[in-house]
C-alpha positions in Angstrom: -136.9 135.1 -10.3 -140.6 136.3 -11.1 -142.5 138.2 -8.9 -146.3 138.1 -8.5 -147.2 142.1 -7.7 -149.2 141.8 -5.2 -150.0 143.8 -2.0 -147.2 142.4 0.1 -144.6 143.4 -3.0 -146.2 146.4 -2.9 -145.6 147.4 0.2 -142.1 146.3 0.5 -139.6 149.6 1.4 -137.1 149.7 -1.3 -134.7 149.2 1.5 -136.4 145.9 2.3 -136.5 145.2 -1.5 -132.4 145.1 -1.9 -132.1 143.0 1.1 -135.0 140.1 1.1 -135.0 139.8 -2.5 -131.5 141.2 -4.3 -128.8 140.3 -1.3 -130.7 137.1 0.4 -132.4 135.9 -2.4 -130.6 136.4 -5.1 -126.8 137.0 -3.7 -126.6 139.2 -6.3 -122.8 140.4 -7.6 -124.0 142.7 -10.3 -127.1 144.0 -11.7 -128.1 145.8 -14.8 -131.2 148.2 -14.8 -132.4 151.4 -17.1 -131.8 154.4 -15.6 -135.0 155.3 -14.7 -135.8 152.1 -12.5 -137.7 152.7 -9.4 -138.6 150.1 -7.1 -140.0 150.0 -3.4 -142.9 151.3 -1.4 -144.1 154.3 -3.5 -141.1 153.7 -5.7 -138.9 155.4 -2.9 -136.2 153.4 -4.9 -133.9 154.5 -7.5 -130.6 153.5 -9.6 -128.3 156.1 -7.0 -130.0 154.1 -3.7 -128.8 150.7 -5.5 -125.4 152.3 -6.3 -125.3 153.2 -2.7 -126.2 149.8 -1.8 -123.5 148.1 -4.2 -121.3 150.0 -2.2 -122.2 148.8 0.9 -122.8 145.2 0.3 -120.6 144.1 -2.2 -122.3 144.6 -5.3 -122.0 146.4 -8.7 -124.7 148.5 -10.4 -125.1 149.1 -14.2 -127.6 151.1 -16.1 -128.3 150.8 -19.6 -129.0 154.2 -21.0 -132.4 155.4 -22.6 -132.6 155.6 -26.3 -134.8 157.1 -28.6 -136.2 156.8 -31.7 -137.8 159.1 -33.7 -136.7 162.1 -31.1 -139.0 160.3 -28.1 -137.4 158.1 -25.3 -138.1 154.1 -26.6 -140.6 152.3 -23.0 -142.4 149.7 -23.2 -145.7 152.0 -22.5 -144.8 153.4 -26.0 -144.7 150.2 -27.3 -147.8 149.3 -25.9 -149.6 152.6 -27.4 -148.3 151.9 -30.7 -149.8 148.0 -30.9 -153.0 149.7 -29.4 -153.2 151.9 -32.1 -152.2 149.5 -35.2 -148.8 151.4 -35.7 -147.3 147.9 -36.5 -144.4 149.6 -38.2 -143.5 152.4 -35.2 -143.9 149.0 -32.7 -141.0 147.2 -35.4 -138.5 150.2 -35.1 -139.1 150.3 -31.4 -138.7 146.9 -30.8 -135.9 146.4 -33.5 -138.1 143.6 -34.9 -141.3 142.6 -35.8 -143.9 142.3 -32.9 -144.1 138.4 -31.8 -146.8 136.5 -30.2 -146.1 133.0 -28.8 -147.7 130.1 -27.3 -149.6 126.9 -26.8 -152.4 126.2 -29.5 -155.2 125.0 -27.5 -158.9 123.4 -27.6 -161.2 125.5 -28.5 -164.8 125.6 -29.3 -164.3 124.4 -32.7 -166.6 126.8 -34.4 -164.0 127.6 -36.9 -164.1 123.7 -38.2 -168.2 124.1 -38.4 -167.8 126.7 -40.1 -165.1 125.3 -42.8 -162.1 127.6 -41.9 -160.5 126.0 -39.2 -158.7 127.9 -36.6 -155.9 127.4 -34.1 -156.4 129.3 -31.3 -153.5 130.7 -28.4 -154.2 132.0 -25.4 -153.1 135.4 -25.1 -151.2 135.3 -21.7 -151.2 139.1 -21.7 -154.5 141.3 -20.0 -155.3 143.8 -21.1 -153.9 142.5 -24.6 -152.3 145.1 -26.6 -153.9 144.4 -30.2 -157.2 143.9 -31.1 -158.2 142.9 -34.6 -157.6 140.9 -37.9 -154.0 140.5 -38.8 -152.1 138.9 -41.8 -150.0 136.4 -40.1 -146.9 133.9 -40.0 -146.9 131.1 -38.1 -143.7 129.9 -37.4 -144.3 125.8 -36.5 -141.9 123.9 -34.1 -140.3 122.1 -37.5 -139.5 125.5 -38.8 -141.9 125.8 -41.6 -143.6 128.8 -41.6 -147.4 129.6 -43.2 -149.0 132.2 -44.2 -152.6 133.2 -42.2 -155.2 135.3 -41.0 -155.8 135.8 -37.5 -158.2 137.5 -35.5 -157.0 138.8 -31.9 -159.9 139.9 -29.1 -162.3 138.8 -26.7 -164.8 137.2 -29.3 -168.1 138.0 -27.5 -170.4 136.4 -30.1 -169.2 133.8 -28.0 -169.6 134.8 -24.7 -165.3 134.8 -24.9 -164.2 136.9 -21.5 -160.0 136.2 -22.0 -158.2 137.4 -25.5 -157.7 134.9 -27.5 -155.8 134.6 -30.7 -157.3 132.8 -33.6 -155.6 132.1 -36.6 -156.5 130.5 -39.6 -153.5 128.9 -41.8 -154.1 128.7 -45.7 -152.6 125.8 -46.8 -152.1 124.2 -43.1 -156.1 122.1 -44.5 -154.0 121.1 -47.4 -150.6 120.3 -46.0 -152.7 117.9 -43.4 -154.5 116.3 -45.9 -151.5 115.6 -47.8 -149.3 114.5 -44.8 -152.3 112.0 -43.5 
């Protein structure tokens, strides 16, 4: 189930939260959340209000403990601040791989092509994006090749561009097209 936040979820008491959503939407039997979960109405709800609730209706509550690396808890706000800042190799440990982008290559404005370094571009479904910049890439294509790249990750306002977008430019994709045609 995915939620949209908006001012109606917002509001929702967590008492309200564990009945619309976890007993009569979901029927749920057991659920697994970190120990520092907080849900509700000014996040009034916590991981010993859903154990109390698995008591009452039937229900079993796990958490899954924090962990830390480098001595500071792992959260996805540190994850975040570590791809904001370029630390590509503190976002790898925390992640316990390599950060990942996926998606849809889409039309674009084909400047890139004008230009003579074609691009394909994916829209970053994330806002604010968490990296901005030019990256060497991989690009891991549906037949599992993978090719080696340059991309470029931002808003691109030479170009009036007002959503992130990811642009990457393959190295030998020109060639292997060529060839392939």
């Amino acid at each position: 189930m995915c939620l949209t936040f908006n001012e109606r979820l917002r509001a929702m008491t967590a008492e309200a939260f564990v009945q619309q959503l976890l007993l009569n939407g979901l029927a749920i039997k057991h659920l697994v959340v970190g120990d520092d979960f907080r849900f509700g109405c000014d996040r009034a709800g916590d991981y010993q209000m859903l154990c109390e609730s698995g008591r009452t209706h039937g229900f079993s509550v796990e958490n899954t403990a924090t962990f830390d690396v480098d001595g500071e808890r792992v959260s996805s706000t540190r994850i975040r601040k570590a791809l904001a800042e370029n630390q590509l190799a503190l976002s790898s440990r925390l992640l316990g791989r390599n950060y990942r982008v996926t998606g849809r290559v889409m039309h674009g404005q084909a400047l890139g092509r004008q230009l003579g370094v074609p691009t394909a571009n994916v829209r970053m479904h994330r806002f604010p994006c968490p990296l901005r910049g030019v990256y060497a890439v991989n690009a891991h294509l549906g037949d599992g090749q993978v090719l080696q790249g340059v991309c470029n990750v931002g808003m691109r306002p030479t170009v009036n561009g007002t959503k992130p977008v990811l642009e990457a430019h393959l190295l030998i994709f020109q060639a292997i097209c060529m060839a392939a045609c």
